[in-house]
N, C-alpha and C positions, 0 to 999 in steps of 0.2 A: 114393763120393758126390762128385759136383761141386762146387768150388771155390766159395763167393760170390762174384760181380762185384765186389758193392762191399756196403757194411753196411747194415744193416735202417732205414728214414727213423723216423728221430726226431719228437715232437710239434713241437719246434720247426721243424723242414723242411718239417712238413705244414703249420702255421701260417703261414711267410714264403711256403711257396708259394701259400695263398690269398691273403696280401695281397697280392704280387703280381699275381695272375691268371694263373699259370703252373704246371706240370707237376709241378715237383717241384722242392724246396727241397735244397742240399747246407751242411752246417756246416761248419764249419774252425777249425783251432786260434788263428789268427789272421789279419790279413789281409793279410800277406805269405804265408803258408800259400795262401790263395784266391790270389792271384794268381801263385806257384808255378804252383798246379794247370791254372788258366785256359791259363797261358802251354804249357803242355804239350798242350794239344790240337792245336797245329800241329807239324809234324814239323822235324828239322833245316834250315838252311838258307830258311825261310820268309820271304815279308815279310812284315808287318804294318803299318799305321796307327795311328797313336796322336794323340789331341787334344795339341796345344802345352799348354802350363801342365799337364802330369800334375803330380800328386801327387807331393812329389819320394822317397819311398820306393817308390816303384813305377817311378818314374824308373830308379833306380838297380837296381832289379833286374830291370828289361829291360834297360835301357842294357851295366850293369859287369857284369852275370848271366848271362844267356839269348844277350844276344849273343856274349858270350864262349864260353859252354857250348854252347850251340845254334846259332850259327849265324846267330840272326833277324837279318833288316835289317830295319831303321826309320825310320820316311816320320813327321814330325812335320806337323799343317797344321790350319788352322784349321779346325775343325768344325762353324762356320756358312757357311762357305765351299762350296757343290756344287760350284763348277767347282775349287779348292783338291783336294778331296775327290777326285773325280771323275779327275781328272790324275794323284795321287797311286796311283793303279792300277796293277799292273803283272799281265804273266800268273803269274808268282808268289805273289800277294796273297792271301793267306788268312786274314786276320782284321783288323777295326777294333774298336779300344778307344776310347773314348771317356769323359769326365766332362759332370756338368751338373750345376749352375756349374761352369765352369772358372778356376780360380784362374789369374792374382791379383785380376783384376778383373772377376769373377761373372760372366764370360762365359758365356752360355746354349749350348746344342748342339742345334741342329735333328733333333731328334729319328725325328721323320716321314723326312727329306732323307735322314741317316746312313742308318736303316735300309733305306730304296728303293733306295740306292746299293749296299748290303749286300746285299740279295736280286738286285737285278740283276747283281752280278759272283758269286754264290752266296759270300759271306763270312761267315765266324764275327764275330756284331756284338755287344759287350758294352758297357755302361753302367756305369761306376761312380755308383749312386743316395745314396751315403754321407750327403751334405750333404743330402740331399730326404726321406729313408726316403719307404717307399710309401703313407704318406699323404699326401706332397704331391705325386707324380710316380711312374709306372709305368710303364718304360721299354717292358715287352709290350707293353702295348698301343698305343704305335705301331712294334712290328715288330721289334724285336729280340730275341733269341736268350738272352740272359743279363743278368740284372741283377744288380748284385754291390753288398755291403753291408759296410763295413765296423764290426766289432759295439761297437766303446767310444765311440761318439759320440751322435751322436742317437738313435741306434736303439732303444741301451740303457740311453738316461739315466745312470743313474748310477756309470757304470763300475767297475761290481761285476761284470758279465760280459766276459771275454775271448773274443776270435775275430772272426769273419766267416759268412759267409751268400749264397749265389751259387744265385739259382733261372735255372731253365731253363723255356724257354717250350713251351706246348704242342705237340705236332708234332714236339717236335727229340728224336725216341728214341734218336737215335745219339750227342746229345751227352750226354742223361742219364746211357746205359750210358760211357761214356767217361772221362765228370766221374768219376763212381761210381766205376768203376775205378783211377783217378787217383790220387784221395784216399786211398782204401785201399791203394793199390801204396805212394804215398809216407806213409802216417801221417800224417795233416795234420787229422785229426778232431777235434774238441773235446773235452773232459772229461763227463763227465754234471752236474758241479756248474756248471759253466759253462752248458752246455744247458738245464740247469732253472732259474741265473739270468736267463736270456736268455727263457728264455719266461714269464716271470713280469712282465718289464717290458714286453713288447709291450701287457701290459693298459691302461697308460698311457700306451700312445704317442699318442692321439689329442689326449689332453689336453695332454701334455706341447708337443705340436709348435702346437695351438692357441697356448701360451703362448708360446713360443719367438716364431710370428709377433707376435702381437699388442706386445712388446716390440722386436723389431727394425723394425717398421713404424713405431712411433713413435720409437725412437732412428735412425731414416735418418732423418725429417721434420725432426729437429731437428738433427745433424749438415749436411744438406743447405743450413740456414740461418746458418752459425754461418762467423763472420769469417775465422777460421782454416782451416779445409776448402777446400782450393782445387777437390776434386772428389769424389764417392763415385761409387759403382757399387753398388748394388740393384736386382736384380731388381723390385721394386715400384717402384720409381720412374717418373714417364712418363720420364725424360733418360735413364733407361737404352735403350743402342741397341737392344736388342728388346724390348720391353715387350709386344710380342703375343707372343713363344714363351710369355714366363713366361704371359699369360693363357689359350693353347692347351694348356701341356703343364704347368701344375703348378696345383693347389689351391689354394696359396697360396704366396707368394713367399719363404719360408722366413727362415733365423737368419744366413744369410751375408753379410757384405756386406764393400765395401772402402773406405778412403775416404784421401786424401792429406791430410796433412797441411803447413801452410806452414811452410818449413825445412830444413835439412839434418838429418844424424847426429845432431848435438847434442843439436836440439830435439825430435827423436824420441826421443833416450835420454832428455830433461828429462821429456818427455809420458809414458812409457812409466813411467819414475819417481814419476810423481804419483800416479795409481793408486791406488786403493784397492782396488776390485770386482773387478776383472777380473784375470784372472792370467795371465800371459806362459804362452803355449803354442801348436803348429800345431793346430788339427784341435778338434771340438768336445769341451768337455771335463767332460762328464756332465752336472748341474746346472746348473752353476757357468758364467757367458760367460769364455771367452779373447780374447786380444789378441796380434797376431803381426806384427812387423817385419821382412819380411824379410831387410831388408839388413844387419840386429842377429842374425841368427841363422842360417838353413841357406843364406841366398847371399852372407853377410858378405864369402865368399874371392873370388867373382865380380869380374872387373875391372867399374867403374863403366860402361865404354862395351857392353859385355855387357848387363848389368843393365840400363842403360834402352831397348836394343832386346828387352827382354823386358818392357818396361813397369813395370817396378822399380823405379818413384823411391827416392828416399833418404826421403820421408817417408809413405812406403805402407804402410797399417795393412789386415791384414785382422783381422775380426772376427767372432764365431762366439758369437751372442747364445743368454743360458740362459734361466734361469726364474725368476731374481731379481725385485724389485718392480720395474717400468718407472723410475717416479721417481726411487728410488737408483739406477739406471745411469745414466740423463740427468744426476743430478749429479755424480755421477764423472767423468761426461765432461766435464760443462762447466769444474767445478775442475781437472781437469788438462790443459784448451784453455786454462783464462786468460780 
């Protein structure tokens, strides 16, 4: 009897790939596990494209990982940028990754542009939808190949499930059988108690994400006004530089946002310190909103002249709004602005 490819789709796979609109759903143990696996579809020696501002655990394991092990080169560029994009081609090119938002400051990624770019040079095109899940944004449908999820954040509310979640879009049967095999070669699949927390909370994702906006629309509104704030970045905002992608390709303008604060180190650690609600952390954190400095935490080591050609101020807060009462985050905030 013949080998299995890869392991029998789980309820959950079947579930993410209708919310997506695509083929078939793959779980994973986590989501360095998914993008493990992702990174493995292109062969040694590859290039590849990546959005500037990746997630910096995913950074790190293209960067210190795959290029080290594999081989990959790595074209960073901005991914509202087509002619950026477009340049950054070579006859080697075999895959663009991409996010949206793009951290640190909610950069949008032309969703439509990526992927036409992507089918035109025939490229493996993936979307990290983590900060969006697919009720606010659905990367298939305009054109891409993979939409990857990673599972402790919005997704799954309340970070009772561990993992990730990478569907594939209709049509791509080579990447299915591929992905399928992948995972199962390397063990990268999830638990069943994991799988069966993770589908239990998708029942509340519509609600949950309703709340998430309806709270971060009103804490930019009032951030955006406040003495201290020298700038934010929200997607819902008209001052954000593309306020038509967020209204082309997303629902709603989601729980992310970034905003500068007036000050140095100091006054970030002072702000950061006042706090009550929010709790220092990257990445959204179940329930519950976070709060993240980066220059206090994963780019602390970066020389300063680094950091502000990365757009890094010293007083750049990103935020990752929950489900708490709107009112008490507003005044969290404003007791620890002063």
């Amino acid at each position: 009897m013949a080998t299995p490819r890869h392991d029998p789709v789980t309820p959950l796979e079947t579930c993410m790939a209708d919310l997506e609109g695509g083929a078939q759903g793959f779980a994973f143990s986590s989501g360095r596990a998914a993008i493990g696996c992702l990174a493995e579809l292109v062969n040694s020696g590859a290039h590849v494209i990546v959005s500037d501002g990746l997630h910096g655990g995913r950074y790190r394991l293209l960067e210190d990982v795959r290029r080290r092990s594999g081989g990959l080169r790595i074209s960073y560029v901005d991914p509202a940028d087509r002619g950026a994009v477009k340049a950054a081609v070579e006859d080697e090119t075999k895959m663009i990754w991409v996010e949206s938002p793009v951290s640190p400051r909610t950069t949008l990624t032309d969703l439509d542009m990526i992927a036409s770019v992507a089918a035109e040079h025939e490229l493996i095109s993936i979307c990290d939808n983590t900060d969006c899940t697919p009720y606010l944004q659905q990367p298939l449908a305009h054109g891409f190949n993979i939409s990857l999820h990673s599972a402790p954040g919005y997704l799954h509310g309340g970070m009772l499930a561990q993992g990730a979640v990478a569907v594939v879009a209709k049509g791509q049967d080579f990447l299915v059988d591929k992905l399928g095999f992948l995972r199962s070669a390397i063990g990268a699949a999830p638990s069943a108690l994991d799988s069966d927390l993770a589908l239990r909370s998708l029942a509340s994702l519509p609600l949950r994400m309703e709340r998430v906006c309806d709270n971060a629309e009103r804490i930019a509104a009032f951030l955006a006004g406040h003495r201290r704030i020298k700038q934010i970045f929200y997607p819902g905002l008209a001052e954000h530089p593309r306020p038509d992608l967020a209204n082309r390709q997303m629902r709603r303008a989601g729980g992310v946002m970034a905003v500068i604060v007036a000050g140095g180190t100091e006054e970030a650690r002072e702000f950061l310190g006042r706090l009550q609600l929010f709790s220092t952390g990257e990445g959204p954190g179940g329930p519950g909103s976070r709060i993240d400095n980066p220059v206090l935490s994963t780019f602390g080591a970066v020389p300063p002249e680094i950091r502000a050609g990365m757009g890094l101020a010293d007083g750049l807060f990103r935020i990752w709004v929950g489900l708490e009462d709107g009112d008490d985050l507003i005044n969290d905030l404003q007791a620890a602005l002063g």
